[in-house]
C-alpha positions in Angstrom: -24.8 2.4 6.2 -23.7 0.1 8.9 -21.2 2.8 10.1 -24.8 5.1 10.7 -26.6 2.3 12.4 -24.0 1.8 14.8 -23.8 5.5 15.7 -27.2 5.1 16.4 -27.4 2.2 18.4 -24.8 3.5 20.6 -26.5 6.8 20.7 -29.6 4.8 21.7 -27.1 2.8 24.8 -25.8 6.6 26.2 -29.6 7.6 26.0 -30.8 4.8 28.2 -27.8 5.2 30.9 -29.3 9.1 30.6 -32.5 9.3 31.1 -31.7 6.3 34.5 -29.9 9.1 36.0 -32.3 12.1 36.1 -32.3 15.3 34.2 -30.4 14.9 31.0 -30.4 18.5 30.7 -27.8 18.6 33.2 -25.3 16.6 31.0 -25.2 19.4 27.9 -22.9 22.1 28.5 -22.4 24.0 25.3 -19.3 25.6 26.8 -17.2 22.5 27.6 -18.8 20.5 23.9 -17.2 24.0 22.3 -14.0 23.4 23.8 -13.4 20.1 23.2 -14.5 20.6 19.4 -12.4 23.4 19.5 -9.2 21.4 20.6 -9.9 18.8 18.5 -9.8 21.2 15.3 -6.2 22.6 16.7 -4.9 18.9 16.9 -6.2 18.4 13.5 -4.1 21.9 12.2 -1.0 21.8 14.8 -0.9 17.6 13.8 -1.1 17.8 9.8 0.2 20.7 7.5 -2.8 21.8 5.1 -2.0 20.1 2.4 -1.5 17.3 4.2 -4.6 17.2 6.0 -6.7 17.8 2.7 -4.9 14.5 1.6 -5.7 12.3 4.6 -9.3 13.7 4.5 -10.0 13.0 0.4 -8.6 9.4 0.9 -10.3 8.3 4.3 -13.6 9.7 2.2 -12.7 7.5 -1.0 -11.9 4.5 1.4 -15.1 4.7 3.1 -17.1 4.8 0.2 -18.3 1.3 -1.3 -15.9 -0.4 -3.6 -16.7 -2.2 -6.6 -17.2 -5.7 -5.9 -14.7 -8.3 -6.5 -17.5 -10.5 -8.7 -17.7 -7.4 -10.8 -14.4 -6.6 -11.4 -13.4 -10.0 -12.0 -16.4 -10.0 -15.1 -15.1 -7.1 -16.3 -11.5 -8.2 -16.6 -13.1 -11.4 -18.1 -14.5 -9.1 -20.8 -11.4 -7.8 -21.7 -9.6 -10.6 -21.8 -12.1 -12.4 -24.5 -12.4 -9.1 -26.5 -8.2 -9.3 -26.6 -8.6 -12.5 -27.9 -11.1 -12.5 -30.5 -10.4 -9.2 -31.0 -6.8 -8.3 -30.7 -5.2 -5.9 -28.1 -6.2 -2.9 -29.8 -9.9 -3.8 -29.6 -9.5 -2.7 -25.9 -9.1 1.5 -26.6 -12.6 1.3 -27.2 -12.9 -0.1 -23.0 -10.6 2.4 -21.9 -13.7 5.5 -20.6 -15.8 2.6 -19.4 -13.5 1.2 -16.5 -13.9 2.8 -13.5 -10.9 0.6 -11.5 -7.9 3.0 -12.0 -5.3 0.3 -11.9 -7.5 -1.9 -14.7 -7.7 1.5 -16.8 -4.0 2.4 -16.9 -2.6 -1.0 -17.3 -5.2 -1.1 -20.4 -3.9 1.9 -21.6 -0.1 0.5 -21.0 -1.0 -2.6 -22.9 -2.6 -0.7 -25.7 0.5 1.3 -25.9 3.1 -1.4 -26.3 4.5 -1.6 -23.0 6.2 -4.6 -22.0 5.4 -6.9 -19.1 7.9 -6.0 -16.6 7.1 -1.9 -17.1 3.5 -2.8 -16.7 3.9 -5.1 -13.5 6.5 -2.7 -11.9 4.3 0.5 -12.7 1.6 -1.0 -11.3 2.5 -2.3 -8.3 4.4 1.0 -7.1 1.0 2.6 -7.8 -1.3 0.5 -5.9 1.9 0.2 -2.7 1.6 4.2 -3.1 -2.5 4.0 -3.1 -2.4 1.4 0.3 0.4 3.6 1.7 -2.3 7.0 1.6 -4.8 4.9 2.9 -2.6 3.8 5.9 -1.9 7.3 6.4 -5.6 8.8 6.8 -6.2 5.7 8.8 -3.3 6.8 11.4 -4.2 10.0 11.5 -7.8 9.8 12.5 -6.8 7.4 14.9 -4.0 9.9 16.1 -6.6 12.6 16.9 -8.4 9.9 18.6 -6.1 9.4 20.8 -4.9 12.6 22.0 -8.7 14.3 22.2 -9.2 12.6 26.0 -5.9 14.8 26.3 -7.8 17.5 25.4 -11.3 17.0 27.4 -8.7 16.6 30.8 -7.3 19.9 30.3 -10.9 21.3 30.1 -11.8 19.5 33.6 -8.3 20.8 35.2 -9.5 24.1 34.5 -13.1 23.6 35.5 -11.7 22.4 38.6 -9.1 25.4 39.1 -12.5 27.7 38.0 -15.1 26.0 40.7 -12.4 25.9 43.8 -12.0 29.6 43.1 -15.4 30.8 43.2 -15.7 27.9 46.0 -19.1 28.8 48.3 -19.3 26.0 50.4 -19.9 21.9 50.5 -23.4 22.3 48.5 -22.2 23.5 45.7 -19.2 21.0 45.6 -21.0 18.1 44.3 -22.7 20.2 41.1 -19.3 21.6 40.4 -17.1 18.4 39.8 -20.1 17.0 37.9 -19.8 20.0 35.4 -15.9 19.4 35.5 -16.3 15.9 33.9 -18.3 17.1 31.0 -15.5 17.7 29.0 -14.3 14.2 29.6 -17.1 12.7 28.9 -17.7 14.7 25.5 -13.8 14.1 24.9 -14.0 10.5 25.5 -17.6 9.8 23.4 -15.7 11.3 20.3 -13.1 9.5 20.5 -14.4 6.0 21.2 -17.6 5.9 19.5 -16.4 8.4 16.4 -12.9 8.8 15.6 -11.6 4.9 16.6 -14.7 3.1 14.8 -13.7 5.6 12.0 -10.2 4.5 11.6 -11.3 0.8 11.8 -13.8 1.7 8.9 -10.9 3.6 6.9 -8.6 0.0 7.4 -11.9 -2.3 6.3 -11.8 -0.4 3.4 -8.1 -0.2 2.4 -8.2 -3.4 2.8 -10.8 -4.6 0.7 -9.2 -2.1 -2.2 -5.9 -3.9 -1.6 -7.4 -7.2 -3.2 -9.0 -5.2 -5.5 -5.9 -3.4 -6.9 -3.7 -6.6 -6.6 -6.7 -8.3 -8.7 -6.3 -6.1 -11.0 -2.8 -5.9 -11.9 -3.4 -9.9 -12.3 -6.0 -9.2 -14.8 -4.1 -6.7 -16.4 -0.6 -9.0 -16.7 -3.0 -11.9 -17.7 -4.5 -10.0 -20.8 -1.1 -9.1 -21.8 0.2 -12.4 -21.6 -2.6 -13.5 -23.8 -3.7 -16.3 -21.9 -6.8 -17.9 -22.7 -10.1 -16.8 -21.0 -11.0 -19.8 -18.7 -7.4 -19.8 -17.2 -7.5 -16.1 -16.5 -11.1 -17.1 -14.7 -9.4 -19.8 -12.2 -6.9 -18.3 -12.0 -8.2 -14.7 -11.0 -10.8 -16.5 -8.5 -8.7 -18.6 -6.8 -5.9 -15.5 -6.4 -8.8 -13.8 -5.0 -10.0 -16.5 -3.1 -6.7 -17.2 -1.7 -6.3 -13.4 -0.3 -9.6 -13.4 1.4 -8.3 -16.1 3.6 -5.0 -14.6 3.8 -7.5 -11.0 5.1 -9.4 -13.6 7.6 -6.4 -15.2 9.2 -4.5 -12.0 9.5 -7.8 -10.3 11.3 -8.3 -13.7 13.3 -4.8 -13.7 14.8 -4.5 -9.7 15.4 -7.8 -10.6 17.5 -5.7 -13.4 19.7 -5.5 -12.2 23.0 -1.4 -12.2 24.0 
Protein backbone atom coordinates (compact mmCIF):
# COMPACT_ATOMS: atom_id res chain seq x y z
CA UNK A 1 0.00 0.00 0.00
CA UNK A 2 2.68 2.37 0.83
CA UNK A 3 4.58 1.35 -2.42
CA UNK A 4 0.90 2.93 -4.28
CA UNK A 5 0.95 6.07 -2.21
CA UNK A 6 4.28 6.89 -3.12
CA UNK A 7 3.73 6.45 -6.80
CA UNK A 8 1.19 8.76 -6.31
CA UNK A 9 2.67 11.38 -4.46
CA UNK A 10 5.40 11.54 -6.84
CA UNK A 11 2.91 11.45 -9.69
CA UNK A 12 1.28 14.35 -7.80
CA UNK A 13 5.30 16.29 -7.66
CA UNK A 14 5.84 15.69 -11.82
CA UNK A 15 2.13 17.04 -12.09
CA UNK A 16 2.88 20.34 -10.29
CA UNK A 17 6.33 20.92 -12.19
CA UNK A 18 3.75 20.24 -15.34
CA UNK A 19 1.18 22.20 -15.33
CA UNK A 20 4.07 25.46 -14.10
CA UNK A 21 5.37 24.98 -17.49
CA UNK A 22 2.50 25.34 -19.93
CA UNK A 23 0.65 22.84 -22.03
CA UNK A 24 1.20 19.45 -20.62
CA UNK A 25 -0.05 18.06 -23.79
CA UNK A 26 3.18 18.84 -25.20
CA UNK A 27 5.08 16.43 -22.92
CA UNK A 28 3.04 13.04 -24.13
CA UNK A 29 4.41 11.54 -27.17
CA UNK A 30 2.98 8.09 -27.61
CA UNK A 31 5.81 7.37 -30.10
CA UNK A 32 8.82 7.91 -27.93
CA UNK A 33 6.62 6.27 -24.34
CA UNK A 34 6.29 3.19 -27.10
CA UNK A 35 9.86 3.02 -27.60
CA UNK A 36 11.14 3.16 -24.47
CA UNK A 37 8.55 0.42 -23.20
CA UNK A 38 9.51 -1.28 -26.04
CA UNK A 39 13.37 -1.37 -25.15
CA UNK A 40 12.65 -1.96 -21.83
CA UNK A 41 10.75 -5.45 -22.74
CA UNK A 42 13.94 -6.36 -25.10
CA UNK A 43 16.34 -5.78 -22.00
CA UNK A 44 14.06 -7.77 -19.98
CA UNK A 45 14.18 -10.87 -22.92
CA UNK A 46 17.94 -10.19 -24.23
CA UNK A 47 18.96 -9.87 -20.04
CA UNK A 48 17.07 -13.18 -18.62
CA UNK A 49 16.40 -16.47 -20.44
CA UNK A 50 12.55 -17.36 -20.03
CA UNK A 51 12.65 -19.43 -17.52
CA UNK A 52 14.67 -17.38 -15.83
CA UNK A 53 12.76 -14.30 -16.01
CA UNK A 54 9.44 -16.23 -14.92
CA UNK A 55 11.59 -17.03 -11.75
CA UNK A 56 12.77 -13.56 -10.94
CA UNK A 57 9.22 -12.24 -11.61
CA UNK A 58 7.19 -15.10 -9.23
CA UNK A 59 9.68 -14.28 -6.37
CA UNK A 60 9.92 -10.39 -6.51
CA UNK A 61 5.75 -10.88 -6.46
CA UNK A 62 5.94 -13.29 -3.34
CA UNK A 63 8.53 -10.87 -1.72
CA UNK A 64 6.43 -7.92 -2.21
CA UNK A 65 3.50 -9.43 -0.81
CA UNK A 66 2.93 -8.96 3.15
CA UNK A 67 4.60 -11.47 5.30
CA UNK A 68 3.30 -13.07 8.25
CA UNK A 69 4.21 -11.23 11.16
CA UNK A 70 6.94 -12.16 13.50
CA UNK A 71 4.30 -11.95 16.75
CA UNK A 72 2.40 -14.47 14.78
CA UNK A 73 4.69 -16.83 13.86
CA UNK A 74 6.41 -16.76 17.08
CA UNK A 75 2.52 -17.91 18.73
CA UNK A 76 2.31 -20.29 16.43
CA UNK A 77 5.65 -22.05 17.00
CA UNK A 78 4.68 -21.53 20.73
CA UNK A 79 1.66 -23.75 19.92
CA UNK A 80 3.53 -26.37 18.71
CA UNK A 81 5.96 -26.53 21.11
CA UNK A 82 3.20 -26.99 24.13
CA UNK A 83 1.15 -29.44 21.99
CA UNK A 84 4.79 -31.54 21.62
CA UNK A 85 4.99 -31.48 25.17
CA UNK A 86 1.73 -32.33 26.49
CA UNK A 87 1.17 -34.15 23.67
CA UNK A 88 4.04 -35.87 22.19
CA UNK A 89 5.81 -35.24 18.77
CA UNK A 90 3.26 -37.02 16.86
CA UNK A 91 0.44 -34.78 18.10
CA UNK A 92 1.93 -32.25 15.54
CA UNK A 93 0.69 -34.26 12.00
CA UNK A 94 -2.49 -33.04 12.88
CA UNK A 95 -0.63 -28.99 12.50
CA UNK A 96 1.06 -29.97 9.47
CA UNK A 97 -2.12 -28.33 6.62
CA UNK A 98 -2.53 -25.42 9.04
CA UNK A 99 1.05 -23.79 8.77
CA UNK A 100 1.40 -21.54 6.18
CA UNK A 101 5.46 -20.79 6.91
CA UNK A 102 7.12 -23.37 4.51
CA UNK A 103 10.28 -23.70 6.58
CA UNK A 104 7.90 -24.27 10.03
CA UNK A 105 5.86 -26.96 7.86
CA UNK A 106 8.65 -29.08 6.53
CA UNK A 107 10.81 -29.08 9.64
CA UNK A 108 7.37 -30.30 11.29
CA UNK A 109 7.10 -32.83 8.89
CA UNK A 110 10.99 -33.74 9.37
CA UNK A 111 10.45 -34.00 13.08
CA UNK A 112 7.39 -36.08 12.75
CA UNK A 113 9.33 -38.34 10.57
CA UNK A 114 12.22 -39.16 12.88
CA UNK A 115 14.84 -36.99 11.53
CA UNK A 116 17.65 -36.20 13.60
CA UNK A 117 18.80 -32.73 14.58
CA UNK A 118 21.66 -32.11 12.38
CA UNK A 119 19.54 -33.35 8.99
CA UNK A 120 16.89 -30.98 10.17
CA UNK A 121 19.24 -27.91 10.90
CA UNK A 122 21.32 -28.55 7.71
CA UNK A 123 18.15 -29.16 5.44
CA UNK A 124 16.83 -26.17 6.59
CA UNK A 125 19.22 -23.77 6.44
CA UNK A 126 20.30 -24.73 2.75
CA UNK A 127 16.62 -24.11 1.95
CA UNK A 128 16.01 -20.81 3.47
CA UNK A 129 20.16 -19.59 1.96
CA UNK A 130 18.43 -21.01 -1.41
CA UNK A 131 15.00 -18.92 -0.73
CA UNK A 132 17.29 -15.44 0.23
CA UNK A 133 19.53 -16.29 -2.68
CA UNK A 134 16.13 -16.11 -5.35
CA UNK A 135 15.15 -13.22 -3.65
CA UNK A 136 18.57 -11.40 -4.17
CA UNK A 137 18.32 -12.45 -7.63
CA UNK A 138 14.87 -10.71 -8.65
CA UNK A 139 16.09 -7.88 -6.53
CA UNK A 140 19.27 -7.52 -9.01
CA UNK A 141 17.50 -7.94 -11.82
CA UNK A 142 14.88 -5.23 -11.58
CA UNK A 143 17.45 -3.06 -10.52
CA UNK A 144 19.57 -4.25 -13.65
CA UNK A 145 16.77 -3.09 -15.99
CA UNK A 146 16.78 -0.06 -14.05
CA UNK A 147 19.83 0.84 -14.88
CA UNK A 148 20.36 0.30 -18.35
CA UNK A 149 16.63 1.76 -19.41
CA UNK A 150 18.16 5.62 -19.42
CA UNK A 151 20.50 3.70 -21.96
CA UNK A 152 17.65 3.04 -23.82
CA UNK A 153 15.54 6.53 -23.68
CA UNK A 154 19.34 8.17 -25.02
CA UNK A 155 19.31 6.11 -28.00
CA UNK A 156 15.70 7.27 -28.65
CA UNK A 157 16.88 11.11 -28.42
CA UNK A 158 20.11 10.40 -30.65
CA UNK A 159 17.77 9.40 -33.17
CA UNK A 160 15.20 12.09 -32.71
CA UNK A 161 18.04 14.39 -33.03
CA UNK A 162 19.59 12.60 -36.31
CA UNK A 163 15.47 12.68 -37.44
CA UNK A 164 14.83 16.66 -36.72
CA UNK A 165 18.44 17.85 -38.20
CA UNK A 166 17.35 15.99 -41.34
CA UNK A 167 14.08 17.48 -41.97
CA UNK A 168 15.86 20.69 -40.45
CA UNK A 169 13.56 23.97 -41.72
CA UNK A 170 15.07 26.70 -40.06
CA UNK A 171 15.84 28.23 -36.36
CA UNK A 172 11.88 28.18 -35.35
CA UNK A 173 11.54 24.95 -35.49
CA UNK A 174 14.82 24.10 -33.60
CA UNK A 175 13.60 24.81 -30.25
CA UNK A 176 10.22 22.35 -30.62
CA UNK A 177 12.43 19.74 -32.03
CA UNK A 178 15.08 19.15 -29.14
CA UNK A 179 12.16 19.38 -26.76
CA UNK A 180 10.48 16.39 -28.50
CA UNK A 181 14.11 14.73 -28.51
CA UNK A 182 14.19 14.63 -24.66
CA UNK A 183 10.92 12.89 -24.22
CA UNK A 184 12.41 9.66 -24.36
CA UNK A 185 14.73 10.60 -21.64
CA UNK A 186 12.48 11.86 -19.60
CA UNK A 187 10.01 8.80 -19.92
CA UNK A 188 13.32 6.53 -19.69
CA UNK A 189 14.47 8.25 -16.66
CA UNK A 190 10.77 8.46 -14.65
CA UNK A 191 10.68 4.54 -15.04
CA UNK A 192 13.60 3.92 -13.82
CA UNK A 193 13.81 6.23 -10.78
CA UNK A 194 10.43 6.43 -9.56
CA UNK A 195 9.44 2.55 -10.77
CA UNK A 196 11.98 0.02 -11.23
CA UNK A 197 14.78 1.44 -8.26
CA UNK A 198 11.94 2.01 -5.50
CA UNK A 199 10.87 -1.56 -6.78
CA UNK A 200 14.05 -3.24 -6.08
CA UNK A 201 14.41 -1.48 -2.64
CA UNK A 202 10.79 -2.89 -1.98
CA UNK A 203 11.89 -6.52 -3.26
CA UNK A 204 15.20 -6.21 -0.55
CA UNK A 205 12.63 -4.80 2.45
CA UNK A 206 10.90 -7.77 1.87
CA UNK A 207 13.71 -10.46 1.56
CA UNK A 208 14.79 -9.13 4.39
CA UNK A 209 12.01 -9.21 6.70
CA UNK A 210 11.50 -13.15 5.39
CA UNK A 211 15.12 -13.71 6.32
CA UNK A 212 14.24 -13.32 10.11
CA UNK A 213 11.25 -15.04 9.47
CA UNK A 214 12.83 -18.21 7.96
CA UNK A 215 15.89 -18.13 10.47
CA UNK A 216 12.93 -17.86 13.24
CA UNK A 217 11.69 -20.62 12.12
CA UNK A 218 14.32 -23.14 11.83
CA UNK A 219 14.92 -21.92 15.73
CA UNK A 220 11.46 -22.93 16.46
CA UNK A 221 11.69 -25.92 14.58
CA UNK A 222 15.24 -27.19 16.31
CA UNK A 223 13.69 -25.99 19.63
CA UNK A 224 10.56 -28.37 19.37
CA UNK A 225 12.84 -31.09 18.51
CA UNK A 226 15.00 -30.58 21.32
CA UNK A 227 12.08 -30.67 23.52
CA UNK A 228 12.75 -27.78 25.49
CA UNK A 229 10.21 -26.45 27.65
CA UNK A 230 7.79 -23.76 26.40
CA UNK A 231 8.79 -20.52 28.34
CA UNK A 232 12.53 -21.06 27.17
CA UNK A 233 11.61 -21.52 23.59
CA UNK A 234 9.51 -18.04 24.29
CA UNK A 235 12.81 -16.05 25.48
CA UNK A 236 14.55 -17.46 23.70
CA UNK A 237 12.73 -17.11 20.12
CA UNK A 238 12.07 -13.31 21.14
CA UNK A 239 15.16 -12.24 22.08
CA UNK A 240 16.79 -14.20 18.74
CA UNK A 241 14.31 -12.15 17.01
CA UNK A 242 14.92 -9.20 18.84
CA UNK A 243 18.49 -9.41 18.45
CA UNK A 244 18.23 -9.68 14.38
CA UNK A 245 16.08 -6.61 14.17
CA UNK A 246 18.90 -4.67 15.54
CA UNK A 247 21.38 -6.49 13.66
CA UNK A 248 18.59 -5.33 10.18
CA UNK A 249 18.75 -1.58 11.76
CA UNK A 250 22.48 -1.26 12.19
CA UNK A 251 23.27 -2.87 8.87
CA UNK A 252 20.65 -0.34 7.13
CA UNK A 253 22.00 2.62 9.38
CA UNK A 254 25.64 2.11 8.35
CA UNK A 255 24.94 1.30 4.42
CA UNK A 256 23.17 4.89 4.79
CA UNK A 257 26.70 6.50 6.17
CA UNK A 258 27.93 8.79 3.71
CA UNK A 259 31.79 7.59 2.74
Amino acid sequence: MSFIMGLILCAAALAVIVMGGGNAAKLFDYKALLFVLAGMLGLIFITNPLAALLKDLRCAAVTLRRSTKKDKLIEQIMKLVQTARHEGILALEGFEDKISDAILKKGIVMITGSADREAIESILTKDAQYSAVLEKTAQEFIERIAVMLPGIGMIGTLVEIVQMLYTYKGPQTLAPGIANALLPVVYAAIIAYLVLMPLASRVKTGSDGRKQLRELSIQGVLAIQSGEPPHIVEQRLSRFADNNAEKQDAKHGENSEPE
